[in-house]
N, C-alpha and C positions, 0 to 999 in steps of 0.2 A: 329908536328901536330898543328898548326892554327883552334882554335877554337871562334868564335864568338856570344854568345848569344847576343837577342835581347833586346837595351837598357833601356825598361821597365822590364824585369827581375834583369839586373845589377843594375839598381839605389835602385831596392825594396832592394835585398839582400844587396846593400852597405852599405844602410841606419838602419837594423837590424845589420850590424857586426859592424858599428861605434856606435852602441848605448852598446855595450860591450866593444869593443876595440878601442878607437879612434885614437891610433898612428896607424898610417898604418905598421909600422915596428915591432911591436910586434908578433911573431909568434906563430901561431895557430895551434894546432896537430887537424888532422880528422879524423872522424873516417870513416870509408870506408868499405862496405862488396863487395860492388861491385852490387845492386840493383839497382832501376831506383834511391829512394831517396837519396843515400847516393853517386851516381857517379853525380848527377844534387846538391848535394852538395861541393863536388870536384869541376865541370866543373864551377861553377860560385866565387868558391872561389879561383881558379888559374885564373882567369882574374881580379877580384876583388881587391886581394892582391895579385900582383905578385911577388914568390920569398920570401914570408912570412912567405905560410902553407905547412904539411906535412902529408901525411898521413900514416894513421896505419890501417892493416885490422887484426881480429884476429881471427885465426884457432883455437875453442877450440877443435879440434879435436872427433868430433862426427858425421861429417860426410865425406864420404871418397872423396866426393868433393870440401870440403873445400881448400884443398892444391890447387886446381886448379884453384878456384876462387880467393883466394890471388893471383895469379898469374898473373892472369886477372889484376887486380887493377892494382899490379906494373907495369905492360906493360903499360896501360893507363897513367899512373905518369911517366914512362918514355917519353911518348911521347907529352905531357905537360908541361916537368921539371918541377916537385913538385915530393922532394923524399918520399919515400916510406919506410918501415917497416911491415915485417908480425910479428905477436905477437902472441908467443903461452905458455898457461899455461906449471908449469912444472910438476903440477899430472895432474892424469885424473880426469875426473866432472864425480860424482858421486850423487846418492840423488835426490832429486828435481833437475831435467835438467835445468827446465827451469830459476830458480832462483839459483841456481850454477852458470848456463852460465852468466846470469848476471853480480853475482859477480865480476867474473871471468874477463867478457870482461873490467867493469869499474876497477877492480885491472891494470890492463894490462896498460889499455889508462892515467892509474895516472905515473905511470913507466913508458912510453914512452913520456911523457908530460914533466915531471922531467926530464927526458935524455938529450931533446931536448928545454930545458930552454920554455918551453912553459908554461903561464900563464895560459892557456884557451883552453878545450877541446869543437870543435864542433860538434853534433852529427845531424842527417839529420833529426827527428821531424814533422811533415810537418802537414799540416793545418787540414785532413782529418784524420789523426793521435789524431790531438786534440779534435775534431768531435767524432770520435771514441770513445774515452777515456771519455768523460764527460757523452755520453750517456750510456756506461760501468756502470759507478759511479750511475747514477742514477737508473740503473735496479740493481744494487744493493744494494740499498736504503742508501746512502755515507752523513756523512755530510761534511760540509763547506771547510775540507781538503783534501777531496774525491774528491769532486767537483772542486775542483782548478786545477783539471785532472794534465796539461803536463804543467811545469814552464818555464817559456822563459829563464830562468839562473836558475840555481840551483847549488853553491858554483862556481866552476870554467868550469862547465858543462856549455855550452851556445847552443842555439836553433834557428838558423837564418830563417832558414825554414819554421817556423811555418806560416807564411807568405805565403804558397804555396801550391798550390794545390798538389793530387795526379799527376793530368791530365797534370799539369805543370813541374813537376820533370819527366814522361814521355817523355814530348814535349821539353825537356831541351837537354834530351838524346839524343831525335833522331834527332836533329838539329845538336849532333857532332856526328851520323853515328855508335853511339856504343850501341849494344843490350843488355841489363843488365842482370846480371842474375836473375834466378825465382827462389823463394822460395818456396819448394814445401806446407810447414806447411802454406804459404799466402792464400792456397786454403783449410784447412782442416775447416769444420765446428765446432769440436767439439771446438774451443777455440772460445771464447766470441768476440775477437775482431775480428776475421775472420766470424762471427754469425752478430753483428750488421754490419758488411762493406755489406755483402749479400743483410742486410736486407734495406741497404739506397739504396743499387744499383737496386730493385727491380722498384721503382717507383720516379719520380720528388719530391724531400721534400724541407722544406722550409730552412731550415737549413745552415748561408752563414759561409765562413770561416772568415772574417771579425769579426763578431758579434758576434759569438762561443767566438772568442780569447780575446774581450773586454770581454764576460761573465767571463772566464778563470781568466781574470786579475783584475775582480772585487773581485773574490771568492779570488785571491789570499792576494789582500790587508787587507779583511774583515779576513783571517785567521791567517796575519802577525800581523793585530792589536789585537785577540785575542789573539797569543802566547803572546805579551806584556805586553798585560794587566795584565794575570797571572802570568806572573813573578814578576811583581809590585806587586798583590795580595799575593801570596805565600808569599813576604816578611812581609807582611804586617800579613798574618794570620792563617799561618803555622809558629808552634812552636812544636818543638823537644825534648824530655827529654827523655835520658836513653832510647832509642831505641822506643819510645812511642811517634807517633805525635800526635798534636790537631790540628783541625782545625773549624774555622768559618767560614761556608759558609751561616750564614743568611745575609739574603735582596739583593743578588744577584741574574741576571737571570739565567736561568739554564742552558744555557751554560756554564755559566762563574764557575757556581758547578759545572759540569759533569767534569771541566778541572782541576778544583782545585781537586777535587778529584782523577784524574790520574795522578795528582803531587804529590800526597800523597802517592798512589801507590807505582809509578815510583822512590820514596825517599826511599822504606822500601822493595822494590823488583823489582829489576829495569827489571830482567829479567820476571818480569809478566807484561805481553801488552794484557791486557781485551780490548775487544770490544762489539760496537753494543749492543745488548740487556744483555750481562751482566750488560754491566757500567749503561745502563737503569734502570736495575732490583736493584743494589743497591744503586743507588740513590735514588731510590725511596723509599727503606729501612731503607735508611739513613733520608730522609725528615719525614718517620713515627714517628721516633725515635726508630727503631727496632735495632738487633745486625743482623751482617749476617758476613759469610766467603766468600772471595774470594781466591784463590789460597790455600797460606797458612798464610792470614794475617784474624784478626778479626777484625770487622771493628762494630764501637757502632754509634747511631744514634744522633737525638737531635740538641738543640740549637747547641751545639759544638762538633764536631764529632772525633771519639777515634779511632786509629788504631793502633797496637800491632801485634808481630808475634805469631800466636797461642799457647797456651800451647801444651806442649807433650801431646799426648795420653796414660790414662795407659793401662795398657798391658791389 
């Protein structure tokens, strides 16, 4: 099967896969469900790098069509030559589905990646996806790491697509004659991101995928350079005795507290991840110079702030 996208799709996507991968010969594992985004991430990435990438679809097995759509794909890769891989967990997903499944599919795509000496997993992402996600972030009042919404790499994860529209991964498709398959949860309102897609689809907004994605990559630098910073700081003013941190967080802005202080946390309970109006609520406890708990740590206020795992309770 002779597939031909049109040369301003090819150059856009070559240009985001060479800024990840520049040997052309480095092979890329895909990830593949077999939708419009993820087969117009295929169909541009087998003309792109021919003979490169590989795809992977994964059947977590929850729904009883799944087996069919894997199937779908590898037809597709057969008749493209880009091999194929379906991946299926070996319990069942249980618990939270929807973050199970996740787990689950990035466990999978790291194991198939490693199999197949591949450096760089690509997933399909796409511009309207980013859109989504930022506006997500903000209706639920997110900061700066929140807002960094969908990362164009994230460790060996890479995001070519971001670069594309919905209406483009559609127009991708039907230019190589193959009808993707539908998600039925694509249409359920009750999830958030199927709620804001409705709501942009109602009327013309101004909102371009372009400028989204420079916002995306502003928020994103603005949050690299604060992890840094605190790291640097930590060293600097986090001090540990006998299970007992201090910490100095005067004359700093309150960012740069709120972070130091879930390092301090994250040193003394690593499995407690406070958020949003807690970490508010004790900072600002801590600025009083008040004592407050969180979790099971007591935390003292003041020029320099005391954190301890609570005494026992007597009986």
């Amino acid at each position: 099967m002779q597939i031909s996208q049109p040369p301003e799709y090819l150059d856009r996507f070559r240009r985001a896969l060479d800024s990840y991968a520049p040997d052309a010969n480095d092979p890329i594992l895909l990830a593949v469900s077999g939708g419009p985004d993820s087969l117009a991430l295929l169909l541009l990435a087998a003309e792109a790098r021919p003979g490169a990438v590989i795809a992977a679809t994964v059947d977590h097995g929850l729904r009883p069509e799944a087996a069919q759509e894997a199937d779908f794909v590898a037809h597709i890769c057969a008749g493209i030559g880009v091999p194929h891989q379906t991946l299926r967990p070996e319990t069942a997903i249980t618990g939270n589905l929807q973050s199970q499944a996740r787990a689950a599919r990035y466990g999978l795509l790291e194991q198939a990646a490693d199999g197949q000496d591949c450096t760089l997993i690509a997933t399909a992402h796409h511009g309207d996806d980013q859109l989504e996600t930022v506006l997500m972030r903000l209706a639920r009042g997110s900061g700066i790491d929140g807002m960094a919404a969908i990362r164009s790499r994230n460790g060996r994860i890479i995001r070519p697509m971001l670069a594309f529209s919905k209406a483009e991964c559609e127009d991708i498709c039907a230019r190589a004659g193959i009808d993707p398959v539908r998600d039925p949860s694509n249409s359920n309102a009750e999830y958030d991101r199927v709620a804001i897609r409705q709501w942009l689809a109602q009327a013309p907004h101004p909102f371009a995928i372009a400028r989204t994605n420079r916002t995306a990559r502003a928020l994103h630098d603005a949050s690299d350079a604060l992890v840094w910073m605190v790291q640097n700081l930590a060293e600097e003013r986090i001090v540990e005795d006998a299970g007992t941190l201090r910490c100095n967080g005067s004359g700093l802005p309150r960012e740069l507290k709120r972070r130091l202080l879930l390092a301090c946390i994250t040193r003394l309970d690593p499995a407690l991840q406070p958020r949003g109006e807690a970490v508010d609520h004790l900072l600002a406890e801590l600025d009083a110079g008040r004592t407050a708990m969180i979790g099971n740590l007591l935390c003292s206020g003041g020029p320099l702030w005391t954190f301890a795992p609570a005494p026992p309770r007597s009986a």
